[in-house]
C-alpha positions as CSV (number, residue, x, y, z in Angstrom):
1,X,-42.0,-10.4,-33.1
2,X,-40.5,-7.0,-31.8
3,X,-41.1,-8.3,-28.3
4,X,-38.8,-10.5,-28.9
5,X,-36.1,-8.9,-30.7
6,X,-35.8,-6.4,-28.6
7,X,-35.6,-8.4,-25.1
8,X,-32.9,-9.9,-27.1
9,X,-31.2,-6.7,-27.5
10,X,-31.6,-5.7,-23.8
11,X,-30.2,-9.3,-23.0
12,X,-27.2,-8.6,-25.6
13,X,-26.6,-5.3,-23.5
14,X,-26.9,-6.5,-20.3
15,X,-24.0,-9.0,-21.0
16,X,-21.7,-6.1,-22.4
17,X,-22.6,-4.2,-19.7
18,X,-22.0,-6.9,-17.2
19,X,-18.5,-7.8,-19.0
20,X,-17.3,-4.1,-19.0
21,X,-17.9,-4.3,-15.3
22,X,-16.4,-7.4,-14.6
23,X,-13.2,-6.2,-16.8
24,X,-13.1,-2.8,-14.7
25,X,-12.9,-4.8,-11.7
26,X,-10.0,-6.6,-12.9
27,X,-8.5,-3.3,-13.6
28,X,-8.6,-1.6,-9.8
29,X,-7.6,-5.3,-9.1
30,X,-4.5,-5.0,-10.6
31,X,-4.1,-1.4,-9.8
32,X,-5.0,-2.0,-6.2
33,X,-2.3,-5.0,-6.1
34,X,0.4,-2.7,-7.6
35,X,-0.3,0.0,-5.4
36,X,0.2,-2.8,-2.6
37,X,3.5,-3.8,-4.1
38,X,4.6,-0.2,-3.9
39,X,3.3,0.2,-0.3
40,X,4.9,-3.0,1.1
41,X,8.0,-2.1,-0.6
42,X,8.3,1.5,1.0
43,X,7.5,0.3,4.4
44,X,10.5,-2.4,4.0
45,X,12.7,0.1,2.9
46,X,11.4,2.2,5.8
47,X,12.4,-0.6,8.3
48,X,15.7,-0.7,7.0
49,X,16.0,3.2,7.6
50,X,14.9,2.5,11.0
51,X,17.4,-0.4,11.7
52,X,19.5,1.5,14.3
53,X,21.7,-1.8,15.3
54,X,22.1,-3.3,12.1
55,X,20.9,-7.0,12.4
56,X,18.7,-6.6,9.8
57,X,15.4,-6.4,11.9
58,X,13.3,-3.4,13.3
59,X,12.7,-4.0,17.2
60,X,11.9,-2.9,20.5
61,X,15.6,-2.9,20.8
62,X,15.7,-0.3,17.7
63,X,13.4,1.8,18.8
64,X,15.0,1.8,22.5
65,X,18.7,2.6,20.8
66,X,16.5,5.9,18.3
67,X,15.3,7.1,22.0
68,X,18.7,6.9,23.8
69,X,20.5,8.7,20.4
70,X,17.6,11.9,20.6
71,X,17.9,12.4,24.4
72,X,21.6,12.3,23.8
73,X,21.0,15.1,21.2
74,X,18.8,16.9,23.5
75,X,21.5,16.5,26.1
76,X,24.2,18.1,24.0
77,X,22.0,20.8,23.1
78,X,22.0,22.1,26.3
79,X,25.2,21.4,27.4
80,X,27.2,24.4,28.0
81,X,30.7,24.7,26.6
């Protein structure tokens, strides 16, 4: 009789350990999605940092008007007076 009560304990502790696992997953889960969230709303906000032209859209045409702006600072740094 003690064989079987205590396979039925290592049973009973298998499932609780098997449930605490399952529920941690869950957990990083949710803590993985939020971190998501937070990413994908910083590289939006990013983007519209980045919108040189305004329409509401980070392009080629963007990141050709950022290049023009820092060789025109480059320019007037050594321009001489």
């Amino acid at each position: 009789m003690s064989d079987v009560e205590e396979m039925k304990n290592k049973a009973e502790e298998a499932a609780q350990q098997a449930q605490q696992a399952q529920q941690g997953q869950g957990q990083d889960q949710q803590g993985q999605s939020m971190k998501d969230k937070a990413m994908g709303k910083a590289m939006d906000e990013g983007k519209k940092r980045m919108d040189a032209n305004g329409d509401g859209n980070f392009d080629d045409d963007d990141v050709k008007k950022m290049g023009e702006d820092a060789v025109n600072k480059v320019k007037g740094l050594f321009k001489k007076d």
